[in-house]
N, C-alpha and C positions, 0 to 999 in steps of 0.2 A: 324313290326320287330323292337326290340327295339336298339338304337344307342349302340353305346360304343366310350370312350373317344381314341383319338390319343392315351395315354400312354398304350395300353393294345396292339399296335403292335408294340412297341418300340423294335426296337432289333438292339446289339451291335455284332458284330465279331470284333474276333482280329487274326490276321495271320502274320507270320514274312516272311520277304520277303528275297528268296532264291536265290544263283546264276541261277537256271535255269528259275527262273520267270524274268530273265532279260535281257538286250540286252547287245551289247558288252562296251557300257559306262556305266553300273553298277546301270543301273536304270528299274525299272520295264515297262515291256512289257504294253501299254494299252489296248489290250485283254486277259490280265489275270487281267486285275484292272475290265472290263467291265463284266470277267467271275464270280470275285468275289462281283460287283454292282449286280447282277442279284441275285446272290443267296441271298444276304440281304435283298434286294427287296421283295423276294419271300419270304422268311420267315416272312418278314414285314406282306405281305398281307394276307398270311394261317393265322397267328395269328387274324388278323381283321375278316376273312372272316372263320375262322374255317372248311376250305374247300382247295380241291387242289386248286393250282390257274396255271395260261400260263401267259406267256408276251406277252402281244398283240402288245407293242409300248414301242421302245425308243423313250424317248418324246425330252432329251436334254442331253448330257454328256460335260460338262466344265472344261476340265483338266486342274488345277492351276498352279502345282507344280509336279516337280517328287517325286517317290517316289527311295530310293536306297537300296540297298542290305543289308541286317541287321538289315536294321528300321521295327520296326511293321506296318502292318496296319492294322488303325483302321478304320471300317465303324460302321456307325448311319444310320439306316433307319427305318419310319414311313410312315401311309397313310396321305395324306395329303387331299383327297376327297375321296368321293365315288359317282358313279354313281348307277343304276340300279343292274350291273353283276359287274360293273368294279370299280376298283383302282387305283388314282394316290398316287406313292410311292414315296418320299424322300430321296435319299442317300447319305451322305456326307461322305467323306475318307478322313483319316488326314493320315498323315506319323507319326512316335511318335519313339523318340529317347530313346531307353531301356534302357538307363542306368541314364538317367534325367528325363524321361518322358513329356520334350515338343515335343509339337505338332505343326504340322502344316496343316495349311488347304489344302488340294492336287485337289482335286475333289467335285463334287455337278451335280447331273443324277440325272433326273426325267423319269419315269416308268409306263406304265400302265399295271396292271394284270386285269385280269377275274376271278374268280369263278368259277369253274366248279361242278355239280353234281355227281350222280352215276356213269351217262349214257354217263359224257362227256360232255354234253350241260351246255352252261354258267347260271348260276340260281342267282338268288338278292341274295345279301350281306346287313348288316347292316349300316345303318348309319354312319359317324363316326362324329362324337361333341366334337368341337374344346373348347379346357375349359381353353387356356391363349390367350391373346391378339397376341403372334409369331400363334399360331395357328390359328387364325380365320383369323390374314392378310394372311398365309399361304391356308387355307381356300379359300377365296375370290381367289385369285390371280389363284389357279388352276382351281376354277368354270370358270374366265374368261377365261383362258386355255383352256377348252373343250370347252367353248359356241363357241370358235373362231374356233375350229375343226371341231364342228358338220354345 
């Protein structure tokens, strides 16, 4: 199976954050940020894997910063390995001030999805080939990640 580089599951969302996505100080709920890490993730990995995928593993979620009501957010996610069937995914969420456009760094969740076939069953994914140097330390860094799992 031939690889494909990180940049072909690159994927951005952007969503503005609502009163109802938030608690009574005015900042977003962290299972609607962990609702909205899942779904990048997963788009991340269908694009790699050009297949459904499932979340097998939250690997890490390290919430920075808050986010507040009226700021966008923005997520970035990529595969950052791959296994046989599986994917570790990259998610990073900034908060981003709509009317300047700075950012801030909020969040960074690491993710594993599967692949799945027709039938259901998890089936091999492509490679991914890390092709800048954040990539290949990013690379490395997740292979030691699962070696220490398995």
């Amino acid at each position: 199976m031939e690889g494909k580089p990180v940049a072909e599951s690159f994927t951005e969302m952007v969503e503005i954050a609502f009163p109802n996505d938030a608690n009574p100080l005015g900042t977003v709920f962290g299972g609607r940020v962990l609702q909205l890490i899942d779904v990048a993730g997963s788009v991340a990995a269908m694009r790699h894997a050009r297949r459904p995928v499932v979340t097998a593993r939250i690997d890490s979620v390290d919430f920075r910063a808050p986010i507040r009501v009226g700021e966008f957010i923005v997520l970035q996610a990529w595969v950052n390995f791959t296994g046989r069937t599986s994917m570790e995914v990259q998610v990073e969420v900034y908060a981003e001030a709509p009317t300047t456009g700075a950012r801030r760094h909020c969040c960074t969740a690491l993710l594993t999805y599967v692949a799945l076939d027709e039938a259901g069953r998890p089936t091999p994914v492509p490679p991914v080939l890390p092709q800048t140097e954040a990539e290949r330390q990013r690379y490395e860094a997740a292979r030691a990640r699962r070696a220490a799992r398995l």
